[in-house]
C-alpha positions in Angstrom: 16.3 91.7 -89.5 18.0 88.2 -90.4 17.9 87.6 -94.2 16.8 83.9 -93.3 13.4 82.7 -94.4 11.2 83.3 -91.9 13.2 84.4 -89.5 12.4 86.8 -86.2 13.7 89.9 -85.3 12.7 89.7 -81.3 14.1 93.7 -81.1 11.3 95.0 -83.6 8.4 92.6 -83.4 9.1 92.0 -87.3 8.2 88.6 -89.0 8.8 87.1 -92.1 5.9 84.7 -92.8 7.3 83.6 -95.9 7.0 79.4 -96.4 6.4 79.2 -92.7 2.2 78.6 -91.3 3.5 79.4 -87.6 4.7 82.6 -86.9 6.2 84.4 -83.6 4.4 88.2 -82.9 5.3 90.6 -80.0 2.3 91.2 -77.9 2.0 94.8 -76.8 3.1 92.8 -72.9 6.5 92.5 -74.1 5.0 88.9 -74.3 5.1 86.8 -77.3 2.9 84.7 -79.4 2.5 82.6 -81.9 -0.1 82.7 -84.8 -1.6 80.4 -87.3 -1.2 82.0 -90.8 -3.8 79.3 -92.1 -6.5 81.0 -89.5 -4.8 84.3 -88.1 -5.5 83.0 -85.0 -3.2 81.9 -82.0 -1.6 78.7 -82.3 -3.8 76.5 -79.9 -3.0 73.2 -77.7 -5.8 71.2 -75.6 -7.7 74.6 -75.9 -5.0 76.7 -74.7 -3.5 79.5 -76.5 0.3 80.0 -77.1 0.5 83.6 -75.8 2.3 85.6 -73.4 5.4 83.7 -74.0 8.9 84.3 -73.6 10.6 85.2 -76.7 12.9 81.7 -76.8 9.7 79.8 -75.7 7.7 81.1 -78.9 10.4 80.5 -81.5 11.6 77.1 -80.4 7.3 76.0 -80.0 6.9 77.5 -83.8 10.2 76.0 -85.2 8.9 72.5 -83.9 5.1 73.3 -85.1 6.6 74.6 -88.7 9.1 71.4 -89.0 6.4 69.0 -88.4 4.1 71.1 -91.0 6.8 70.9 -93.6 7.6 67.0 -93.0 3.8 66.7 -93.1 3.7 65.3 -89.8 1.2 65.4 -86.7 3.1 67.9 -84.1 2.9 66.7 -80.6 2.4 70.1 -79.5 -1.0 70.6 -81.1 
């Protein structure tokens, strides 16, 4: 696992949830998703669920959705 700050480890499914409210989780598909650490929910656009993603697809959605979190700023994904 990357020492970085929330960082993902795509190989083992492991995630460091630490400063970060989105966070990318293996689905037992191979498929990835991305939760809401507020909720513990699914990360959720116009009612649709970001799930059974590819792994590059999930990280670059949560690094957008946690930089506009942090800059306190509406993400246009949500």
């Amino acid at each position: 696992m990357s020492s970085d700050s929330g960082s993902q480890d795509f190989r083992s499914g492991a995630v460091s949830t630490q400063d970060k409210r989105y966070v990318v989780m293996e689905e037992q598909a191979g498929t990835w998703q991305i939760i809401d650490s507020a909720t513990g929910l699914p990360a959720a656009t116009d009612g649709k669920e970001f799930v059974q993603l590819a792994a590059s697809d999930a990280k670059d959605i949560a690094d957008e959705l946690n930089r506009c979190d942090a800059e306190g700023i509406e993400s246009p994904l949500l």
